[in-house]
C-alpha positions in Angstrom: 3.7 10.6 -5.2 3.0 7.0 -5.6 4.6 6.8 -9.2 7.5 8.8 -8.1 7.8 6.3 -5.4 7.3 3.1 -7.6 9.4 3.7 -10.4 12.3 6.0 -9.1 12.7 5.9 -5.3 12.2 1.9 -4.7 14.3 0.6 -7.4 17.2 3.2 -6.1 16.5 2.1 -2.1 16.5 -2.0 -2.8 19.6 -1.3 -5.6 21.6 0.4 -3.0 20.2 -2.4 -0.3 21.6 -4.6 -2.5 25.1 -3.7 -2.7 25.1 -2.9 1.0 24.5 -6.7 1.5 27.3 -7.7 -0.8 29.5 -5.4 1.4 28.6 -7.0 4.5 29.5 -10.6 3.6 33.0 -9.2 2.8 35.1 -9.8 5.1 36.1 -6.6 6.8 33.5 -4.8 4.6 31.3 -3.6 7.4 33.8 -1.1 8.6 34.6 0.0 4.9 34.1 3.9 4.1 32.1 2.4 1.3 29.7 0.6 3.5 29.1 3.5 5.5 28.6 5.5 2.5 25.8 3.3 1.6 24.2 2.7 4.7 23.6 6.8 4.8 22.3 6.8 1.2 19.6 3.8 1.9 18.5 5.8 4.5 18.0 8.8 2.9 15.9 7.4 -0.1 14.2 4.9 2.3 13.2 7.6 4.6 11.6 10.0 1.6 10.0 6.8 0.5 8.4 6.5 3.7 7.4 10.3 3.6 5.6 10.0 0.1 4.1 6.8 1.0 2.8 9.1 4.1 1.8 11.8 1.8 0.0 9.4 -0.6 -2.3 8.2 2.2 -2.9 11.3 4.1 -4.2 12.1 0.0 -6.3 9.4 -0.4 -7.5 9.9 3.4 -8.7 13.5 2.0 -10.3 12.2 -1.0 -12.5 9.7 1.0 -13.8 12.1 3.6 -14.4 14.6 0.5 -16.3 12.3 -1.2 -18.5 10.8 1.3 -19.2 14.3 2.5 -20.8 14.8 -1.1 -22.8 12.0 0.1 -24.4 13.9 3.1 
């Protein structure tokens, strides 16, 4: 999850964040069809981002308690 996240889903969230910014110092450009466009698409791979970032640590959370169980 965390390389899925590091090398697909960032770099396609802070590309389209990018352009989104360039649209808003248009003038006019925050009420462009294209602006909206984009504004749903960086939600979209922002909010799975946050969802495998969650999945990642709930992961790592399992692993721990696992291995300190062994421990007991």
């Amino acid at each position: 999850m965390t390389f899925f996240n590091l090398f697909y889903l960032e770099p396609s969230a802070t590309n389209i964040m990018f352009k989104r910014y360039e649209l808003e110092e248009e003038k006019g450009g925050k009420d462009s069809e294209k602006y909206k466009k984009l504004v749903g698409k960086f939600g979209k791979f922002h909010g799975i981002s946050s969802l495998t970032n969650l999945i990642a640590l709930m992961g790592g959370v399992a692993h721990a308690y696992f291995m300190a169980s062994a421990l007991v």
